[in-house]
N, C-alpha and C positions, 0 to 999 in steps of 0.2 A: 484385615484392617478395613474400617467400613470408613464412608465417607467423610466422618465430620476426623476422626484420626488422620486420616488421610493427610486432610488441610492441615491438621494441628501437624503434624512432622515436616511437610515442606513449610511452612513459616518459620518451624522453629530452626529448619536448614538452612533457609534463606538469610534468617537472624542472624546465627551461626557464622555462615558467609561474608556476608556484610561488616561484620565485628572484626573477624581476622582481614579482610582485605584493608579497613584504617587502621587498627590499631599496630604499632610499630613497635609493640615486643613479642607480634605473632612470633614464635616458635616453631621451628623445623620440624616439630613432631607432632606440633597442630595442624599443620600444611600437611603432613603424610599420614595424617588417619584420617583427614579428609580424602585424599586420596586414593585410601584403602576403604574407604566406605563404597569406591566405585566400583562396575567387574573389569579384570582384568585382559586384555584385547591383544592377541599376536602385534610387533610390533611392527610388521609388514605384510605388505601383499603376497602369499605366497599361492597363487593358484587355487586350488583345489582344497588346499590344508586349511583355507581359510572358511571357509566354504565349510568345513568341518566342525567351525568353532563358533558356531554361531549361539548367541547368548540370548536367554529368554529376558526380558527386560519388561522387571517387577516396578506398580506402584514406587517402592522404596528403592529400585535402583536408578527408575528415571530422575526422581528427586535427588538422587545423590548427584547423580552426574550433573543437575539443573546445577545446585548448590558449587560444583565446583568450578563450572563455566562464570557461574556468577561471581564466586571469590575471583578468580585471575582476571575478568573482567574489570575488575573494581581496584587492581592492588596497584599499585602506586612502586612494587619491588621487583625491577625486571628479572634479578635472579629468580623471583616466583614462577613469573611468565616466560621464562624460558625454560624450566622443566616441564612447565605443565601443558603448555603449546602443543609440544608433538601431544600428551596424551589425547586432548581435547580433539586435533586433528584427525587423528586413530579413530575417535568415535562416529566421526564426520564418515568417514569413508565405511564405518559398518553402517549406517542410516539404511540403505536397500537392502541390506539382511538379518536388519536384527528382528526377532519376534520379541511380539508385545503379549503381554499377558491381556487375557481377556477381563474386560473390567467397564461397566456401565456405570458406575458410581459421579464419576467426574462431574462438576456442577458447571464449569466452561471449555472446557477442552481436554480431548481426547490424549493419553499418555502421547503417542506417536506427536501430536500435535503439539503438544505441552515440550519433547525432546526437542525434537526439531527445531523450534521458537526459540528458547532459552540458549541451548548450544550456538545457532546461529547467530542470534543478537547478543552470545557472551563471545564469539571470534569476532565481530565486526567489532565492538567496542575494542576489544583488545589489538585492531588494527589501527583503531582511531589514536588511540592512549599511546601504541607503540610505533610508528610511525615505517620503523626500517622493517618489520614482519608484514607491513603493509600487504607487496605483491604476493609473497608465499601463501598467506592467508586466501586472499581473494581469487587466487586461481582453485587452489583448493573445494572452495565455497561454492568457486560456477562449475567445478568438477563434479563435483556430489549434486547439482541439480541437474546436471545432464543424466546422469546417470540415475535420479531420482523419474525425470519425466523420459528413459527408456523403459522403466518398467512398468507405467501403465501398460504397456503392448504386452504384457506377460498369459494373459488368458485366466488367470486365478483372480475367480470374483471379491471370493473373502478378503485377499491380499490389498487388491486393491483399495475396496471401499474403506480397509478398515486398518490399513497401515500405510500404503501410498499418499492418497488423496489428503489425510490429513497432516502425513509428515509436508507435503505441498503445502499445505494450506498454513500450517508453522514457519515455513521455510518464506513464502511469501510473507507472512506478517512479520515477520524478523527484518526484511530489506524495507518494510515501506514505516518503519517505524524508528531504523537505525537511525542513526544521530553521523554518520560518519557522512565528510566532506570528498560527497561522489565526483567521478572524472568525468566526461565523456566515453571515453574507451571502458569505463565500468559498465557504463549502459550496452556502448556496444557488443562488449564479451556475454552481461545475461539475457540482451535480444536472441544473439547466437545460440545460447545454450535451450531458450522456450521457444526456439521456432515450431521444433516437432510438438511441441502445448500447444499451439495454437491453429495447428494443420486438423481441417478438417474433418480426416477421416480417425483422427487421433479423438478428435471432440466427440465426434457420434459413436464410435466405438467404446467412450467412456459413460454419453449418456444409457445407454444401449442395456450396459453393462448394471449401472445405477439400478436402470428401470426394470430390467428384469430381476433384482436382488428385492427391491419391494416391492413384485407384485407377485414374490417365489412365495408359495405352502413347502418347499422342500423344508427338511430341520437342519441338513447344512446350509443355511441361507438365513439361519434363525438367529442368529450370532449380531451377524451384517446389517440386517434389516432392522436390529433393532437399535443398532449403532448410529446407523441413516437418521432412524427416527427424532434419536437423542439430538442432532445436529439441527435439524428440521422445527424441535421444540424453541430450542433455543436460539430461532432464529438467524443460523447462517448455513440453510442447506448446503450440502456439500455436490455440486454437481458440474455438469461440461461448463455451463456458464461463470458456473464462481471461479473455475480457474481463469476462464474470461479477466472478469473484474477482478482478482487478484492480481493477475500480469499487468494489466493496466493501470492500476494502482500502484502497481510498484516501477513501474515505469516512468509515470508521471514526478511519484515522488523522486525519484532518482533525480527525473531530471532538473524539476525546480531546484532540488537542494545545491546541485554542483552548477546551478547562474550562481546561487547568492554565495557558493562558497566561492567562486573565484573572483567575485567582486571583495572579499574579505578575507584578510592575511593574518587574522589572531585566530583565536579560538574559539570565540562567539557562534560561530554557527554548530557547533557541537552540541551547544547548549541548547539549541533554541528545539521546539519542536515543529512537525509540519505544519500547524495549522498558520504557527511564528514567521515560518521559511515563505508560504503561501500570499500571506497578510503581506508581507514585504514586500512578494514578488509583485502582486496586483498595484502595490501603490508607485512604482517609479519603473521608468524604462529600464532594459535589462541590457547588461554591458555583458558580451560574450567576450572577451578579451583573446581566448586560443582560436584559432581557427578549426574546426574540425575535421577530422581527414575522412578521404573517400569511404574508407569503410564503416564509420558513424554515418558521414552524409546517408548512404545507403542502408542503412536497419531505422536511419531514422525517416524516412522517405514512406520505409515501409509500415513503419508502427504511423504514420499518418495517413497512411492508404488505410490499414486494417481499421483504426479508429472509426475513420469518417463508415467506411464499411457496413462494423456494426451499429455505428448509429442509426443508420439508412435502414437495415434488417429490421433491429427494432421497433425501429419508428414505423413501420408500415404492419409490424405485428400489432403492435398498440393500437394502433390504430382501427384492426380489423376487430380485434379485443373489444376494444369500447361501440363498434359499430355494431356489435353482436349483444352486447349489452355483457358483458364477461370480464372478469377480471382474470390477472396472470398470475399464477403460480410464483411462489416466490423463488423456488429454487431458480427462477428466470432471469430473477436480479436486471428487468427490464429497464429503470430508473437509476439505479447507479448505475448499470455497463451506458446507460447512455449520456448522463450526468460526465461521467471521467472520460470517456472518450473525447467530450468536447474541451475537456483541459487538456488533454496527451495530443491532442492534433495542435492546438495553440500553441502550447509550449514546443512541439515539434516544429512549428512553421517559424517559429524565433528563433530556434537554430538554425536553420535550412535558408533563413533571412528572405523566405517567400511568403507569400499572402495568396491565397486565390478565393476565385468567385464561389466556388462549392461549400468552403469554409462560414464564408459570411452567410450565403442564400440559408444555410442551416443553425444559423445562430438566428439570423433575422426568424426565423421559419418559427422556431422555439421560444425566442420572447412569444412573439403572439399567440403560442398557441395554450389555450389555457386549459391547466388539466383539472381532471374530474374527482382527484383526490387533492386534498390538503399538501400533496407531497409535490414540490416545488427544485427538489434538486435537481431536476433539469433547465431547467430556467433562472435558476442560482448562477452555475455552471456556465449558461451561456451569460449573463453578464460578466463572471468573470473574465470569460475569455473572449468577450466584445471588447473588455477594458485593457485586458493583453494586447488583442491588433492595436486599437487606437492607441496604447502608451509606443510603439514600437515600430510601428508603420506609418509613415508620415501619409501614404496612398489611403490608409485605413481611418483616415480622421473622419467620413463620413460614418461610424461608428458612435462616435461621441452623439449623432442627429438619432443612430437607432436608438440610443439607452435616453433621447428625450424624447422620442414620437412613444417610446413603450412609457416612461411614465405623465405622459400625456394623455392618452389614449384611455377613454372610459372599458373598463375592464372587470369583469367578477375576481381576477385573481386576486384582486387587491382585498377581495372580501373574505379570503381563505384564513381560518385560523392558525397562530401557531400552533404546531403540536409535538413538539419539539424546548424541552424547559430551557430558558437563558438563550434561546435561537431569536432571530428577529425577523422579523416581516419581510416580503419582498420586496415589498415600498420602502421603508428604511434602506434593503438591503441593496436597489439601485440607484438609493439616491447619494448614498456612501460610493457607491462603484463611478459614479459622475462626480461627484467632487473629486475623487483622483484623477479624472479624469482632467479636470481642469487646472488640476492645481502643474501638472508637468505641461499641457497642451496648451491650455490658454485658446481654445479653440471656442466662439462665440460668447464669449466669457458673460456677456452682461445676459446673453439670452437665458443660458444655460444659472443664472445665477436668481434672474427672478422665477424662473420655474423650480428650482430647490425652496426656494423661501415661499413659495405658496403651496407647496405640497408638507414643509416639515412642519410638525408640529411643536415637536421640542426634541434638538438635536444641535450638538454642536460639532462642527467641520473645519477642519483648519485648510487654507488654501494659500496657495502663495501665489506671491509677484515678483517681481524682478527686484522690490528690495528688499523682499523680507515674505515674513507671516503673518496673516490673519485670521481671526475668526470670526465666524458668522453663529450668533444664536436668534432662533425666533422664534418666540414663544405665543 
């Protein structure tokens, strides 16, 4: 089956999927040759036996199994999702032993990545949709990534690069894209399960591993190497740092999503996506309403240690980088791991209801510092999370003075082109993060109001008072 077949059978599985999960005279024997399109898996753990039954898993079998995650995902008939649950679960827990057929053809992601993704964001939906499978589900989920991130330690290079790292890399874009209304104690259980991701010697034993699979001439490493490559084409190297930014990412999202869902008691935030959950959170103070228990307090302490951490590492690479006249390798992911980081420490100090000086000194630090490419997500980043302190910390209202001295302040960044289609300026983009600003703060209100209307050009802002709403346009 060559490439463009490929796609043409998971669409038309996916179609397939989709059809049966609304239509309400699916039949019971539409639902079992979906089914039986999948392979069939021991129905437990039984040691050794299992270990025996391990399944090669084809272009056409990952897509069946996609197809069926996606139907029970979608269906609306719990008797559906209640046979099909355990199978789906069953497949979860063979994720570390199943082999993948070898196959370069894929034009975005890799089979193991393509499983991993689908399966995962079709049990999380299926958690959201069904409410009382909720916990079953979700232990399950952080079960199979503990057990996904032991097997990097395994010593087999091909495994890794080319069935771990990407079923990770699935399994991460599954939690930062869910739609499901996170707890706290969610975040807490999948810090627990990526601590050993994020240890050290787990990272450099991964790059280690990486680097010497493309810099091998062996023909067992010819496989791998050119697997890397395909990742590497298409712009999202697969390496120690991406697991970085992936845990961070899924982190952050985690966290924003569960302020806004426990400020909200319908079902709205299921719908909404993150960019949605994001936008919402920057524009109003954030009501934590549960209190967190010590053992969130603690992973969250620490995922804002590790944040500011990497940002500081970073930052002093980048640094050495541009002083050498050099740019970084993308598999470094310099720019986002530093960009997210300063959302995951923000949003971490809203929970933790601290503020400190290190926090700020590196926000301040990052407006000013103006970078050498077009690419701004780090200074994006920190206004957002300049406009997090000041909506949330009444100490932090000297905040609202940095996002006016930075669009104050003669600067070449403001000369930087989009490069990025439908994205907007960083000028627009701080003088939007200031109007929120004011509109909950009210903090120097008229200053802060003639320095927007002499910098917009044509922009409308809506800001409030204590009776109501206004807008400002000035053309």
């Amino acid at each position: 089956m060559d490439s463009l077949e490929f796609d043409l059978h998971g669409l038309v599985l996916d179609q397939l999927a989709d059809t049966l999960s609304i239509d309400s005279g699916t039949t019971n024997d539409e639902v079992s040759r979906l089914i039986k399109r999948c392979p069939e898996l021991l129905d437990d753990d039984n040691g050794g036996e299992k270990e025996k039954h391990v399944i090669l898993m084809t272009k056409t079998l990952t897509q069946n199994v996609s197809a069926l995650a996606s139907f029970t995902a979608n269906t609306k008939c719990e008797t559906y999702a209640n046979e099909i649950l355990p199978i789906l679960l069953n497949y979860l827990r063979y994720l570390p032993i199943f082999s993948f057929e070898q196959d370069l053809t894929w034009r975005e992601f890799s089979l193991p990545d393509q499983l991993s993704d689908k399966l995962i964001s079709g049990l999380l939906k299926i958690a959201t949709n069904f409410s009382q499978k909720r916990d079953k589900i979700f232990k399950d989920v952080c079960a199979s990534l503990g057990k996904l991130a032991d097997q990097l330690r395994c010593g087999n290079a091909e495994y890794i690069c080319t069935v771990i790292l990407p079923l990770l890399k699935g399994f991460f874009r599954a939690f930062q894209t869910s739609h499901l209304p996170w707890h706290c104690n969610d975040f807490e259980s999948v810090a627990h399960q990526t601590q050993s991701l994020v240890n050290n010697d787990c990272l450099q034993e991964v790059g280690q591993i990486i680097d010497t699979v493309i810099q091998s001439l062996e023909p067992q490493h010819y496989y791998a190497k050119k697997f890397l490559s395909r990742y590497q084409h298409r712009g999202s190297p697969l390496s120690s740092n991406g697991i970085i930014l992936d845990i961070a990412t899924m982190m952050r999202n985690m966290l924003a999503r569960a302020i806004i869902a426990s400020n909200h008691y319908d079902d709205s935030v299921t719908s909404m996506t993150f960019k949605e959950i994001w936008e919402m959170l920057v524009k109003s103070k954030a009501n934590i309403h549960i209190a967190v228990t010590d053992y969130v307090r603690k992973a969250l302490r620490k995922i804002y240690v590790m944040s500011l951490q990497y940002f500081t590492e970073l930052t002093g690479l980048l640094d050495n980088l541009v002083a050498q006249g050099n740019d970084y390798p993308s598999s470094l992911y310099v720019r986002e791991i530093m960009a997210t980081s300063l959302d995951l420490a923000a949003i971490a100090s809203i929970y933790l209801h601290e503020v400190d000086d290190v926090l700020i000194s590196k926000l301040t630090a990052s407006l000013f510092n103006v970078p050498q490419t077009p690419d701004v997500k780090v200074q994006k980043s920190a206004l957002d999370a300049t406009t997090l302190l000041a909506l949330n910390f009444p100490e932090a209202m000297n905040m609202i003075q940095t996002i006016r001295r930075f669009l104050t302040t003669p600067s070449t960044i403001f000369e930087l082109a989009v490069t990025v289609e439908k994205d907007i300026s960083i000028l627009d983009y701080a003088i939007i993060r200031l109007a929120y600003c004011l509109k909950v703060c009210h903090h120097n209100f008229a200053l802060s109001l003639f320095i927007i209307m002499n910098l917009l050009d044509s922009h409308t802002i809506v800001l409030g008072n204590e009776s109501g709403y206004f807008s400002i346009r000035y053309l």
